[in-house]
Each structure stands twice: as structure tokens, then as C-alpha cells.
C-alpha positions as semicolon CSV with decimal commas, in nm:
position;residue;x (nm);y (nm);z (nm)
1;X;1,381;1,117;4,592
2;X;1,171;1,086;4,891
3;X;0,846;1,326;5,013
4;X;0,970;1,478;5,329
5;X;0,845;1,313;5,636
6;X;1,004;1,496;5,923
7;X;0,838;1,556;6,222
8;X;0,709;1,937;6,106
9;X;0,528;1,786;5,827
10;X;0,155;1,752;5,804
11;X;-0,027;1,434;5,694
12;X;-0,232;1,633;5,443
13;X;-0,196;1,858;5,175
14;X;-0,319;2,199;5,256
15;X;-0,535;2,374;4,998
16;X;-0,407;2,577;4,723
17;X;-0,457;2,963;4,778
18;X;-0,609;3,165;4,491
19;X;-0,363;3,243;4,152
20;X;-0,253;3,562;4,186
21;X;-0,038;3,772;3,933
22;X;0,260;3,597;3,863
23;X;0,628;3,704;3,917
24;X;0,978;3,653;4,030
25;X;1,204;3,599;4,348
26;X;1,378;3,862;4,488
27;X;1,649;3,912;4,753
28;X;1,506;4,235;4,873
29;X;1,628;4,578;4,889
30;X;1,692;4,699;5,226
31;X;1,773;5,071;5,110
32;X;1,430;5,104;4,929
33;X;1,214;4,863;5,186
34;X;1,204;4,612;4,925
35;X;1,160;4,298;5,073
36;X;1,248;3,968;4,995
37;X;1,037;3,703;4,855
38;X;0,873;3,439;5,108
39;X;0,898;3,087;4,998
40;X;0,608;2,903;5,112
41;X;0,481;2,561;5,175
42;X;0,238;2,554;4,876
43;X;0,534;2,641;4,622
44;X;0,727;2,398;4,746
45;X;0,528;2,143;4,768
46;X;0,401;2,167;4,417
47;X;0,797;2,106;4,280
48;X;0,803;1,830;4,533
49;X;0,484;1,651;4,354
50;X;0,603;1,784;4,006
51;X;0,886;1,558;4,060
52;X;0,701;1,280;4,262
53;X;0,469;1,219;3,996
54;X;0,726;1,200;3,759
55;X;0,913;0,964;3,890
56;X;0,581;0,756;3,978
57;X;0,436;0,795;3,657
58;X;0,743;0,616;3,496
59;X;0,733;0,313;3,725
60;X;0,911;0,389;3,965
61;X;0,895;0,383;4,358
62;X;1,025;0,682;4,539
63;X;1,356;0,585;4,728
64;X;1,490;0,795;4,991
65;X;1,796;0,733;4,911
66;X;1,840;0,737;4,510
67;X;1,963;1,060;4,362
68;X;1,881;1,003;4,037
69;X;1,554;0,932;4,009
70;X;1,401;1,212;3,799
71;X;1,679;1,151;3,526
72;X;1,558;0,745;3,551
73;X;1,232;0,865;3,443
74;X;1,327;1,097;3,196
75;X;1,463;0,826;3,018
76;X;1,227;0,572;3,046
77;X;0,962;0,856;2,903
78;X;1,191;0,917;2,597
79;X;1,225;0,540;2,553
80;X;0,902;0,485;2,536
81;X;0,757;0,373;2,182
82;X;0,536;0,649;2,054
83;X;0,163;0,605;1,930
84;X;0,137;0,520;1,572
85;X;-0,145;0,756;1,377
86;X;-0,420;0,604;1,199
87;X;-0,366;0,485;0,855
88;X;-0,434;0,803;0,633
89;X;-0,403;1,054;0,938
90;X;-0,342;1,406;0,779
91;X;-0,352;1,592;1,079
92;X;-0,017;1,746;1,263
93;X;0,005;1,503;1,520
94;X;0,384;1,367;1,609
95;X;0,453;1,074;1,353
96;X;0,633;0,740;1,442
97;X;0,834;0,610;1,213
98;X;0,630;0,307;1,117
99;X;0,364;0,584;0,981
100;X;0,704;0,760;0,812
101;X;0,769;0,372;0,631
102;X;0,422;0,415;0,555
103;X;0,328;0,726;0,426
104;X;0,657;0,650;0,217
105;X;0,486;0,405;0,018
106;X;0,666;0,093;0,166
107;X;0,423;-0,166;0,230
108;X;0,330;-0,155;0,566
109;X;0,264;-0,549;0,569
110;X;0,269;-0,911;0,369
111;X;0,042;-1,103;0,454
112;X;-0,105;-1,485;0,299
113;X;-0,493;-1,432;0,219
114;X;-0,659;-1,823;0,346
115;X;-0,807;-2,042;0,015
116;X;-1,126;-1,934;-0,065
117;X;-1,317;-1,567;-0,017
118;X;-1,144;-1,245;0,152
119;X;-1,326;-0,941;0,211
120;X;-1,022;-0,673;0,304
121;X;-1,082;-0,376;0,511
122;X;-0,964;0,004;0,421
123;X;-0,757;-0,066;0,711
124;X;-0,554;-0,292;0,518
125;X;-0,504;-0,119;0,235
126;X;-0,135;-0,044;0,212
127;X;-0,047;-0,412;0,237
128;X;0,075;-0,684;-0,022
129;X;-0,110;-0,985;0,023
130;X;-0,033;-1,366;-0,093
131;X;-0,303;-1,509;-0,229
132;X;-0,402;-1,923;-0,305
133;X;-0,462;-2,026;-0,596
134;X;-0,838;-2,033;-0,672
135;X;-0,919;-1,775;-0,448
136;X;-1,142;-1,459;-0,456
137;X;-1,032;-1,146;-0,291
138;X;-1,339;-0,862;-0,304
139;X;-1,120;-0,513;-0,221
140;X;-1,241;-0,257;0,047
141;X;-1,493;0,013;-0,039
142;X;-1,342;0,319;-0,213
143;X;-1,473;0,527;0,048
144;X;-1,257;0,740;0,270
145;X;-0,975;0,576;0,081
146;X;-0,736;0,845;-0,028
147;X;-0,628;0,891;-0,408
148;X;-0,374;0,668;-0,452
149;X;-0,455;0,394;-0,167
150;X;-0,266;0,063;-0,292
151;X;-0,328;-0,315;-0,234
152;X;-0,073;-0,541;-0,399
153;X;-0,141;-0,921;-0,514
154;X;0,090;-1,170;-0,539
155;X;0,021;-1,522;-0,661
156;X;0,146;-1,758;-0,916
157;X;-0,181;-1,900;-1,008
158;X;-0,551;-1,810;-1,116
159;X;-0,774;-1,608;-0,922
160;X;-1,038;-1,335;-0,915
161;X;-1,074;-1,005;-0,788
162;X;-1,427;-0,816;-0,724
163;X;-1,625;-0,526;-0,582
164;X;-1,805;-0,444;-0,308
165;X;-1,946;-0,070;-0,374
166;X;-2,001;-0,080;-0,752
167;X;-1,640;0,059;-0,829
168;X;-1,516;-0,056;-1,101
169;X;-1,142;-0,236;-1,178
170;X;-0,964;-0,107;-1,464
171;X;-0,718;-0,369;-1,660
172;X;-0,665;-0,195;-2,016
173;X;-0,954;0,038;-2,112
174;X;-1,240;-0,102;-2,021
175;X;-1,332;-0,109;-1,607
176;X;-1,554;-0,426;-1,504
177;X;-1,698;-0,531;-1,126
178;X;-1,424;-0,827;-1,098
179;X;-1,157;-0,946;-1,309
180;X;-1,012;-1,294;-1,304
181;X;-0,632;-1,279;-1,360
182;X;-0,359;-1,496;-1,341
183;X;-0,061;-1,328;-1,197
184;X;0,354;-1,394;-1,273
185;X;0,468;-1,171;-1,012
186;X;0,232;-0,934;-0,877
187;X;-0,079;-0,705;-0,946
188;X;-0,123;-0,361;-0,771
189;X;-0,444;-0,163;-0,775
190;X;-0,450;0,205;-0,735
191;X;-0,789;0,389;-0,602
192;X;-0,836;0,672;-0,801
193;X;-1,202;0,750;-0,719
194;X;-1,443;0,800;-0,939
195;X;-1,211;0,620;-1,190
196;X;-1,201;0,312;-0,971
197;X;-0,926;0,101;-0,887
198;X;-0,645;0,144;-1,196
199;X;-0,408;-0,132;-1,301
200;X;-0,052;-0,035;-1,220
201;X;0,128;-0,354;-1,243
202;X;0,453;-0,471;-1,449
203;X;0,252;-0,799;-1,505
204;X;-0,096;-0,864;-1,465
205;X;-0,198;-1,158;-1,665
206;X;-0,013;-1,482;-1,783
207;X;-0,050;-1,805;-1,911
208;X;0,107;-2,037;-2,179
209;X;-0,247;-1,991;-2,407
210;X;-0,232;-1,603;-2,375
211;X;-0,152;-1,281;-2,116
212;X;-0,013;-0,924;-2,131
213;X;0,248;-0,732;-1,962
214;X;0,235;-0,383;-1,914
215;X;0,572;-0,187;-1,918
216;X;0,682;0,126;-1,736
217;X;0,697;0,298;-2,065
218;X;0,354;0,243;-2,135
219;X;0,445;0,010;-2,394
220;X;0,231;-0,351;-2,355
221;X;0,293;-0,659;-2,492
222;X;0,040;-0,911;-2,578
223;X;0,012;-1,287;-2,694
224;X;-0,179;-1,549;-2,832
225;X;-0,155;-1,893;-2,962
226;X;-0,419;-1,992;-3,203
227;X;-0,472;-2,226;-3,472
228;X;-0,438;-2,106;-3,843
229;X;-0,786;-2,228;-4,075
230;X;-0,690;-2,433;-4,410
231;X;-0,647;-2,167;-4,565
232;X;-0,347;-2,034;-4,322
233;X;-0,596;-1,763;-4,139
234;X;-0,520;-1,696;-3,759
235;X;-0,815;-1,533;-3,589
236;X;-0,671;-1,340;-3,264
237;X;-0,906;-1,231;-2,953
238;X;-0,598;-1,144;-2,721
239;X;-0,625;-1,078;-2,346
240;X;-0,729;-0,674;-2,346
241;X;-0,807;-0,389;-2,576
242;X;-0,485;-0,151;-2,631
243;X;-0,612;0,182;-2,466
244;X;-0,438;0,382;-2,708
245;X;-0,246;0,260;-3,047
246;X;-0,200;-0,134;-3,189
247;X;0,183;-0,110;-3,354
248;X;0,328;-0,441;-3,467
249;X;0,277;-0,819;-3,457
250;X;0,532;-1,085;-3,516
251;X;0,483;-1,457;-3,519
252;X;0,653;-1,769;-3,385
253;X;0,533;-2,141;-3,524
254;X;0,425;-2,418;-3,232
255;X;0,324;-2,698;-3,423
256;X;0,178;-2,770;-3,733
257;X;-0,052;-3,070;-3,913
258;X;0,195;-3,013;-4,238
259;X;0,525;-3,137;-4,342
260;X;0,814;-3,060;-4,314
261;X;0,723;-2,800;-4,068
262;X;0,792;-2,413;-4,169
263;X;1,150;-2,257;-4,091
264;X;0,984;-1,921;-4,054
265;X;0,627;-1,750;-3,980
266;X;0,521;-1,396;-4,131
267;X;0,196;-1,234;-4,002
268;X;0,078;-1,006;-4,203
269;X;-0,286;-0,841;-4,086
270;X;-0,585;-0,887;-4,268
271;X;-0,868;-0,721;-4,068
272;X;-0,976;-0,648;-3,737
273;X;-0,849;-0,347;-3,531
274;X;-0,627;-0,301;-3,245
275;X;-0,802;-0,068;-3,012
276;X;-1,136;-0,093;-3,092
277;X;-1,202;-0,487;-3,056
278;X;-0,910;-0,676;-2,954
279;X;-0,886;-0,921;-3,246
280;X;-0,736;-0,955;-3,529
281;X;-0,700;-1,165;-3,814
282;X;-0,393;-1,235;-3,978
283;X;-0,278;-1,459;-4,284
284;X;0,044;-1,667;-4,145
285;X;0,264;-1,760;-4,422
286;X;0,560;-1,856;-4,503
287;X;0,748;-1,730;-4,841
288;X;0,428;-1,557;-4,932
289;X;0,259;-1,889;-4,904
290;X;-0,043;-1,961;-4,645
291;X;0,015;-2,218;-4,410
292;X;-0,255;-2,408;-4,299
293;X;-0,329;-2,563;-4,019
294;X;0,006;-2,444;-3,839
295;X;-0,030;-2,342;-3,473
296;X;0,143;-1,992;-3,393
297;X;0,219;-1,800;-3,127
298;X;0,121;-1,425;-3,230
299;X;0,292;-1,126;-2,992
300;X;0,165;-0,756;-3,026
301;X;0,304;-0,465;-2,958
302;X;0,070;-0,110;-2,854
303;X;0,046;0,126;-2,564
């Protein structure tokens, strides 16, 4: 594709005339004076810049003697990665498919958080993020995040999470500025607005002493290892409040001061309540007798 450049060409583009009322060509009519249609300079050279600037606009440099020029740059155009939309973009602009993975819920990054403080940004909500041991994270504010904005955590050891905006975090019932959690696996925090940012995670605390996990059911599981009094008392404060109904509790024996050590533990509750506190105290016994001093492992079992 080459502008023409014969000796009947001018060095300048003439002006455009006025737009009249569009139509078609014709061949003419002879036998009703009809005639044909003129073709003239200005139509043809705007398809000779149509195409020029196509081809230019792609990269290329016209060449006299390549034929296939246009079709070069129609396929570097549809080649061409498209423009990503901004995170949360609702609008009916064309999407890529890095916003489809996205907007699909796949996490759109991982990323390791450095030792020490990290304040994210709503532009990285979406992400899963590693964090060190020891660390603080403080998430983005809540606002402008849409319902349901996520920001996974995962980490194998201590570490605390906070607010920036007065929102509050919600693991269990009760919803606090920061939480410090220790994490087997992962934590993920919904925003829900005015309820905060909600707890959805299949683990969110653990340690040998005590933790929770939280099941898809609904169901949680709970435990703590405590010391029964002389008198074969275990006095439970376990890691959260059951938002909705305390069911069972079971025990398993550690270690005792007594001898020969128990083949069997029974907890049987004795006071306390399993929604409204979080503790409990139960009488560990074995063969309906109290055993004191033993150290046991109480699990519980509510929703």
C-alpha cells in the first residue's frame, strides 16, 4: 500500500467540501437523463487515508509494493492485549479475561506481606497474601469496597489483624478492632458493610494450648487443655463464644500428677454456658470418680 505519487498528484490535501445528503453510486440512466455518479478526488482520497492510517497506526510503514498490508494490521489490532477494567468496574465496558478470572472469584494474586506492619489498599483486595510470622496486617477501608470484597491470609504462625476506619472483624459473635490469630491454613475476611469484615475461613485459629475450626456446615469445633483442681474440676475459657448452640464435650487425658494414670476421661458439665460466656466448668472423672490434678484436653462441639 503506497499513497499515490504520480505526477497528477498534488503535494497537499485539498479541503473537504461541505456534507451533503448522503447516497449511493449509480451507473446512470441514459433513457431517463439519469446520470452517473462522479467519483471525485475527496472520496477517494478519504479511503486512501482510511487505509493509510490503518496500516500506520499498527506499526507499520507503507510499502509500495506489499499487498497485504491492511490484513497485517488487522491482525496486529486483534492481537493486541485488551485493557483490563478497574477492580470492581460495573459498567458495560468490554472485559478481558483477567477481570473474567476475577470477577469469578479466583484470586487475582499471591503475594508475601514483608515482617512487620502492612497497610493494604482496596486495590488489593481480591488477593491472598503470605504473611511472617509476627506480623500485623491493618486491612483497607470498607469504603467503596463492594459486599463481598475478600482478602485471604495465609501463615503458619501468630499474627494480628486490625482496622483502619473503625470497622469491626468478626471471629464468632462478637466483632473487635483487631484480632490476633494464629492460622493452620488460611483466614479469609469477607466485607459485608455495616457488619464489618466476617470470618469465612475453614480454620482460623490453632495452637497446641487451644483454637477452633469452623466447618462448612456451620458446625465448629473447639479445644482446650487445662489443668483439673484437687478436686478433679476443669475450668474451660475456650478460644470464642458459639454464636448459636453449645452441643457436646468429650475429653482426652495429657498428663496427670496421679498414679497409675487414668485409662479413660468423662466430662461431665457442671456450670458455665456455651453461648453466653465461653467457659465452662466440668468435673473430669474417671468411673464416676474425680481425678485430680490430671491435665485434659477438652473438645466442644456447637454451631
Amino acid at each position: 500500500m503506497y499513497q499515490i505519487d504520480n505526477s497528477t498528484a498534488v503535494a497537499s490535501q485539498p479541503p473537504s467540501t461541505a456534507q451533503g445528503t448522503a447516497g449511493f453510486f449509480t451507473d446512470g440512466n441514459p433513457a431517463s437523463n439519469l446520470p452517473a455518479t462522479i467519483v471525485p478526488a475527496e472520496y477517494m482520497n478519504m479511503l486512501m487515508l482510511e487505509v493509510m492510517n490503518a496500516i500506520t497506526g499498527s506499526g507499520q510503514s507503507l510499502n509500495k509494493a506489499a499487498f497485504n498490508q491492511l490484513w497485517t494490521a488487522m491482525q496486529t489490532i486483534a492481537k493486541n492485549p485488551g485493557v483490563t477494567p478497574p477492580q470492581f468496574d460495573n459498567t458495560t465496558k468490554t472485559s478481558t479475561t483477567a477481570f473474567v478470572q476475577r470477577a469469578l472469584g479466583n484470586l487475582s494474586n499471591l503475594t508475601g506481606l514483608p515482617t512487620g506492619t502492612t497497610a493494604l489498599t482496596a486495590s488489593q483486595v481480591g488477593q491472598a497474601f503470605n504473611v511472617s510470622a509476627g506480623s500485623t496486617v491493618t486491612m483497607p477501608p470498607g469504603a467503596g469496597l463492594p459486599l463481598g470484597a475478600a482478602v485471604t491470609f495465609i501463615c503458619g504462625g501468630n499474627f494480628t489483624i486490625n482496622t483502619s476506619d473503625g470497622s469491626k472483624i468478626f471471629v464468632g459473635k462478637t466483632g473487635q478492632d483487631g484480632v490476633s490469630v494464629s492460622v493452620a491454613g488460611g483466614i479469609k475476611l469477607l466485607w459485608s458493610g455495616a457488619n464489618g469484615w466476617q470470618s469465612s475461613s475453614y480454620v482460623v485459629s490453632y495452637s497446641n494450648a487451644g483454637g477452633f475450626q469452623r466447618f462448612q456446615s456451620g458446625i465448629i469445633l473447639q479445644w482446650v487443655t487445662s489443668t483439673a483442681n484437687s478436686a478433679g474440676q476443669v475450668g474451660c475459657v475456650y478460644p470464642m463464644v458459639f454464636p448459636n448452640a453449645f452441643y457436646a464435650a468429650f475429653g482426652v487425658y495429657l498428663a496427670a500428677a496421679i498414679t497409675p494414670p487414668p485409662s479413660a476421661v468423662q466430662v461431665s458439665e457442671i456450670s458455665g454456658s456455651g453461648t453466653g460466656t465461653g467457659s465452662l466448668t466440668f468435673l473430669a472423672s474417671q468411673a464416676g470418680a474425680g481425678l485430680p490434678n490430671a491435665n485434659i484436653r477438652v473438645f466442644l462441639i456447637g454451631s
